[in-house]
N, C-alpha and C positions, 0 to 999 in steps of 0.2 A: 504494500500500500504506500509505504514512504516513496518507493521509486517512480510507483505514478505519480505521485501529488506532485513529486519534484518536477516529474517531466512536465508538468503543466505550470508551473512556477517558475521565477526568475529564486533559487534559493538554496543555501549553502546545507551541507550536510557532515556534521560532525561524530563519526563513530567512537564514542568513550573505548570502545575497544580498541582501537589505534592511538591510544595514551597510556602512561607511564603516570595514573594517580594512585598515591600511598595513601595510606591512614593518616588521619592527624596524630602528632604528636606535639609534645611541648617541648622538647628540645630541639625544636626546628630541624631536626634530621632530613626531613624529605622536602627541602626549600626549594631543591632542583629538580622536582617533579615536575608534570607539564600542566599540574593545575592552574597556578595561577596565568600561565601564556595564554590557557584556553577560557579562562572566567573572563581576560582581558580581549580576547575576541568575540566571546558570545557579547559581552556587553552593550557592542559596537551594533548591533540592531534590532529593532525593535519589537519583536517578535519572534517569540521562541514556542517549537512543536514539538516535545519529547514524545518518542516512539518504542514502546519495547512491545519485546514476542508478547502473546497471550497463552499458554498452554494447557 
C-alpha cells in the first residue's frame, strides 16, 4: 500500500530498517546513531505517514 500511495504522491520514504537506532541511554553512548540525522530530516516537512505490517 505505501508503494502505491507513493506512486501517486510527490513523497519521501524512510525505512527505520535502513538505520543504525540504539536505545537510549544516559551516558550518551549511542550519540553516533543515525537518530538524530533522521528526527532532523523528518522535521523538514510537514506531514508525516507511519506505515507498519499488520499481521
Amino acid at each position: 500500500m505505501v508503494k502505491q500511495v507513493r506512486s501517486e504522491i510527490d513523497a519521501s520514504l524512510f525505512e527505520l530498517k535502513d538505520y543504525d537506532i540504539t536505545p537510549f541511554d544516559y551516558q550518551h553512548q549511542n550519540k553516533n546513531d543515525d537518530y538524530l540525522p533522521l528526527v532532523r530530516e523528518l522535521v523538514q516537512h510537514d506531514h508525516l505517514v507511519f506505515a507498519t505490517p499488520v499481521y
